[in-house]
C-alpha positions in Angstrom: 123.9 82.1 35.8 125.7 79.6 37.5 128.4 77.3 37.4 128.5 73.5 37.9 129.9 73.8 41.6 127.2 76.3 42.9 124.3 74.1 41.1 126.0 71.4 43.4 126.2 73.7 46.2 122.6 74.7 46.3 121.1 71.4 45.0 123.1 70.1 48.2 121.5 72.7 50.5 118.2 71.8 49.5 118.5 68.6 50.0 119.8 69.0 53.4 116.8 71.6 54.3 114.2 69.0 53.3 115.8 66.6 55.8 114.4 68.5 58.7 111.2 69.7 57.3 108.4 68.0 55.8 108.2 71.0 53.7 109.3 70.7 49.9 112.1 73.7 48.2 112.4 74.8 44.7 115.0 77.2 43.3 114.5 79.0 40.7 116.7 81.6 38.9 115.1 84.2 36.3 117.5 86.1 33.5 114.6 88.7 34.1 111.0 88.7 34.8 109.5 90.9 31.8 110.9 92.6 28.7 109.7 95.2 29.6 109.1 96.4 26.2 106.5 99.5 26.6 109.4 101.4 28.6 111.2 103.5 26.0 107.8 104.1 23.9 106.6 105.2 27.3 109.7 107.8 27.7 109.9 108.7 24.6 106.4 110.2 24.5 107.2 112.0 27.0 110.3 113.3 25.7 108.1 114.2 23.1 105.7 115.8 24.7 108.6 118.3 26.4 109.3 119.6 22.9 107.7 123.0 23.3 109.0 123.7 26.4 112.2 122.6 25.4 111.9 124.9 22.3 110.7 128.1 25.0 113.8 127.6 27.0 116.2 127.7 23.9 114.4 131.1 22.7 112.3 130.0 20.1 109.7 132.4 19.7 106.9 133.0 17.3 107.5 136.7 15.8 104.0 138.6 15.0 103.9 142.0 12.0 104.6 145.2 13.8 100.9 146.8 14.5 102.2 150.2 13.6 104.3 149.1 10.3 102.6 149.7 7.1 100.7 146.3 6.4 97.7 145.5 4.9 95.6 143.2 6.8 96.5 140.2 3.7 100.0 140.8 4.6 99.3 140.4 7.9 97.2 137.5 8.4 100.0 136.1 5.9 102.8 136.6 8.2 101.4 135.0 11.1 100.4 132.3 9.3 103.6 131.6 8.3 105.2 132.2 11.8 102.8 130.0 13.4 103.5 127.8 10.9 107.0 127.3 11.1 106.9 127.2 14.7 104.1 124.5 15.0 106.5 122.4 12.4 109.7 123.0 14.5 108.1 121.5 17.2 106.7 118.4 15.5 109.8 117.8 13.7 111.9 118.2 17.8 108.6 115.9 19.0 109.8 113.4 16.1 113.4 113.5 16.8 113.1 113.2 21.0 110.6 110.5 20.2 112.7 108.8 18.0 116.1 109.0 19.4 115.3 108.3 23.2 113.2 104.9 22.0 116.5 103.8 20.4 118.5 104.4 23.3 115.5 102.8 25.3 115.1 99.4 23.3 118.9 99.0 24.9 118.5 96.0 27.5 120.1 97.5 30.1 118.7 100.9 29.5 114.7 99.6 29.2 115.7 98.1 32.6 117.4 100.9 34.3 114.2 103.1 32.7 111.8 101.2 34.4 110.3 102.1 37.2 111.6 100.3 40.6 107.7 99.2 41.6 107.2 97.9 38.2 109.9 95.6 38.5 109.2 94.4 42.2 105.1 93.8 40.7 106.9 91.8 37.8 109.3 90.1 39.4 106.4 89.3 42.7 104.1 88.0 39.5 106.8 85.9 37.3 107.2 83.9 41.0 103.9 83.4 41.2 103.1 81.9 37.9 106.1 79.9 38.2 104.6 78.6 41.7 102.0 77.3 39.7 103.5 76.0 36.6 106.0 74.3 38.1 103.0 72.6 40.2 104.3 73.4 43.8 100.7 74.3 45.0 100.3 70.4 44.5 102.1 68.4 46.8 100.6 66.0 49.3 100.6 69.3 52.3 100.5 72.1 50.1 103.8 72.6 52.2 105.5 73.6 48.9 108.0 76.8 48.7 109.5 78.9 46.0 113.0 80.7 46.0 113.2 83.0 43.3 115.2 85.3 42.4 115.3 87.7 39.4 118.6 89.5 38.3 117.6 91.6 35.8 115.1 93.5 38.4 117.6 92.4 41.6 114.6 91.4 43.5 113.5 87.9 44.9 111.0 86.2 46.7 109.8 83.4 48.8 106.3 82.4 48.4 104.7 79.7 50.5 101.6 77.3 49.7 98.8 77.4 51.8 99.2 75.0 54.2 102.7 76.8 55.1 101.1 80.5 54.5 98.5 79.6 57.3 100.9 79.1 59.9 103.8 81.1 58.8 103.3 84.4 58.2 105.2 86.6 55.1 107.3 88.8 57.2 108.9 85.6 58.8 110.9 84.8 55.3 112.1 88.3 55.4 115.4 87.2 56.7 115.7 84.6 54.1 114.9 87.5 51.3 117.3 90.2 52.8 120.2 87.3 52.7 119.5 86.2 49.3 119.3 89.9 47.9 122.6 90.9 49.7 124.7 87.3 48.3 123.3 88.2 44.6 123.9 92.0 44.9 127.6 90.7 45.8 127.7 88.7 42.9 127.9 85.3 45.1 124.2 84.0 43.8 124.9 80.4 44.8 125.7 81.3 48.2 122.9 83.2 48.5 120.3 80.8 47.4 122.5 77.9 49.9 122.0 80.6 52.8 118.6 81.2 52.0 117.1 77.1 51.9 118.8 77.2 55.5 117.4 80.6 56.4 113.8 78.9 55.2 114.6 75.1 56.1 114.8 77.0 60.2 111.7 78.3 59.8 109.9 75.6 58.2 111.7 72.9 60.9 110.1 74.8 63.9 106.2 74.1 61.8 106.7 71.6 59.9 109.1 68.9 61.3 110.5 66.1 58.7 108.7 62.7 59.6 111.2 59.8 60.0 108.9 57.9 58.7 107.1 59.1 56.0 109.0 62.3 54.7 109.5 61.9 50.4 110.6 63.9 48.1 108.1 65.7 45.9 110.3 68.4 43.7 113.5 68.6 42.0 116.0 69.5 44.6 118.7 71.2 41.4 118.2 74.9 41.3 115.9 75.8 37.8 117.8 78.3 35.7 115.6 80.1 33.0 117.0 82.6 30.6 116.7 85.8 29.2 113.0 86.0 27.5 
């Protein structure tokens, strides 16, 4: 997702950052944030379900005996039996194929992506970052002054999520800035740029709160950006 220079880059930037802050950065870099798997089964019934009106559109019709022609009543029942019949298994067998056919084009990668809905990718992407924050242990340094970049390219969206003793001073809206820089850099294609611009959009912020200490400022997390791939 990167290359050796732009690990450097941002591992440099985040180093600087925690210079002036007593806060603590970590970078984090997600293939994607779900596989979103239920997406083309999800179309694909509906796709099925469309079948009859797809069938009404193209003419289909279901073709009862003439009331004045000479049938007997067996006849009759017979013939609409067998035209409801045939159109009641010309509707299954469209239901199978739509089914079918649009959860093979779905199960693509890039097509169960772009079928997704845009929310359900922001609530993945929002949740994957905030798991993360708590297996990678940032809720646990000595402030609870630890902070999460993330970013997630499958679903373009990213995030900045702050522990609670930087939450109950700084509110959400403030990292906006950071978020709108990191999203424009990716969308560019210029990732490590973005994440460098980012840990000194947040490193401002966080120096105006949370000041380094001279004195007693250490390290607590990895300062390298954490690449993980696709699931």
């Amino acid at each position: 997702m990167l290359n050796d220079d732009e690990r450097a880059k941002v591992k440099a930037a985040v180093r600087a950052a925690e210079g002036r802050t007593r806060g603590e950065l970590y970078c984090v870099i997600a293939a994607e944030s779900s596989d979103y798997r239920e997406t083309p089964f999800l179309w694909a019934g509906l796709a099925a379900l469309a079948a009859p009106a797809i069938l009404l559109v193209a003419g289909v019709e279901v073709s009862v005996p003439d009331a004045f022609a000479p049938w007997t009543a067996a006849q009759a029942g017979a013939a609409v039996e067998r035209a409801v019949r045939g159109a009641l298994t010309a509707t299954l067998v469209l239901q199978a194929i739509l089914f079918v056919v649009v959860a093979a084009i779905g199960s693509l990668g890039p097509v169960r992506i772009f079928m997704t809905p845009r929310s359900v990718k922001r609530d993945r992407a929002r949740r994957h970052a905030e798991e993360l924050f708590l297996a990678r242990n940032l809720h646990q340094t000595r402030e609870r002054t630890g902070v999460l970049i993330f970013v997630s390219e499958a679903e373009h969206a990213a995030e900045i999520i702050a522990d609670e003793g930087i939450a109950a001073v700084v509110p959400q809206a403030e990292w906006d800035g950071a978020v709108a820089a990191l999203v424009s850099q990716a969308r560019a294609g210029r990732l490590g740029d973005g994440l460098t611009e980012a840990a000194t959009l947040v490193a401002d912020i966080l120096a105006r709160h949370f000041p380094a200490d001279a004195t007693d400022n250490p390290n607590e997390l990895p300062d390298a950006v954490i690449e993980i791939p696709r699931l």
